[in-house]
C-alpha angles and dihedrals in degrees: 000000000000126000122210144137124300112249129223085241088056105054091098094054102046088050092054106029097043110356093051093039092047094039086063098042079054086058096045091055096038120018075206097076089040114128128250110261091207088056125091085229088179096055091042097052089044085058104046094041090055093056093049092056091070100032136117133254085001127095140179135207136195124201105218123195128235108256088166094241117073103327103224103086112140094223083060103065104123100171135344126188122199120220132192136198115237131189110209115236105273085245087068124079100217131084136250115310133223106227114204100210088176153024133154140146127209110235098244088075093035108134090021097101092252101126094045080047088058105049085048088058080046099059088031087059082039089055096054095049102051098254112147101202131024108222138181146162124239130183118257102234086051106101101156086059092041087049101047091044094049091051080058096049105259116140143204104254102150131022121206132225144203145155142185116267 
């Protein structure tokens, strides 16, 4: 499995072949996360993903499996994760963060180490970067995520609520 950075040529297929899939596994946890059914959530996330390719202080990378010819074939994305650079408000004593937005695997590569291979490329990116903490949010009914991000050190440090009006 290789890691590298998502290219412009590629957006289309990271939105069908992992953002769409793990959009809907998000629904089927939480009919919170489910999508709207009146959005084009295909076009929007094209769109949202394109700009991201290019942008500052943002990355994405795509975990592409080993075909054993040139590994950056479209059809082979297994996971990506997206990372952003965040500086922490001046009031607060602690450096700039590196937000994982992202991470899923497709469940073809689950139990591979892709996703934990991932999030390394996405300190590693962090690091370089001067951020002082990685950080992320994951659903609470989601034990395989939790799982796989307390094995790497991450810890609960806020918990987030909400409620119906």
């Amino acid at each position: 499995m290789g890691i590298r950075p998502l290219q412009a040529d590629e957006v289309d297929a990271l939105v069908d072949d992992l953002w769409l899939p793990f959009a809907a596994e998000m629904g089927e946890v939480d009919d919170y996360d489910a999508l709207a059914e009146d959005v084009d959530a295909r076009a929007e996330a094209l769109d949202y993903r394109g700009e991201q390719v290019d942008a500052e202080g943002v990355q994405t990378f795509v975990a592409v499996a080993d075909t054993g010819a040139e590994a950056d074939a479209i059809d082979d994305l297994r996971g990506y994760v997206t990372v952003a650079a965040s500086e922490s408000p001046p009031v607060f004593a602690r450096g700039p963060v590196a937000k994982v937005k992202d991470l899923y695997v497709a469940p073809v590569a689950r139990g591979e180490g892709v996703g934990t291979e991932l999030l390394e490329r996405a300190h590693e990116w962090g690091r370089d970067r001067g951020c002082e903490r990685a950080a992320l949010s994951v659903h609470a009914d989601n034990d395989a995520a939790r799982s796989c991000y307390e094995s790497m050190g991450y810890e609960t440090r806020y918990l987030k609520l909400d409620r119906p009006l």
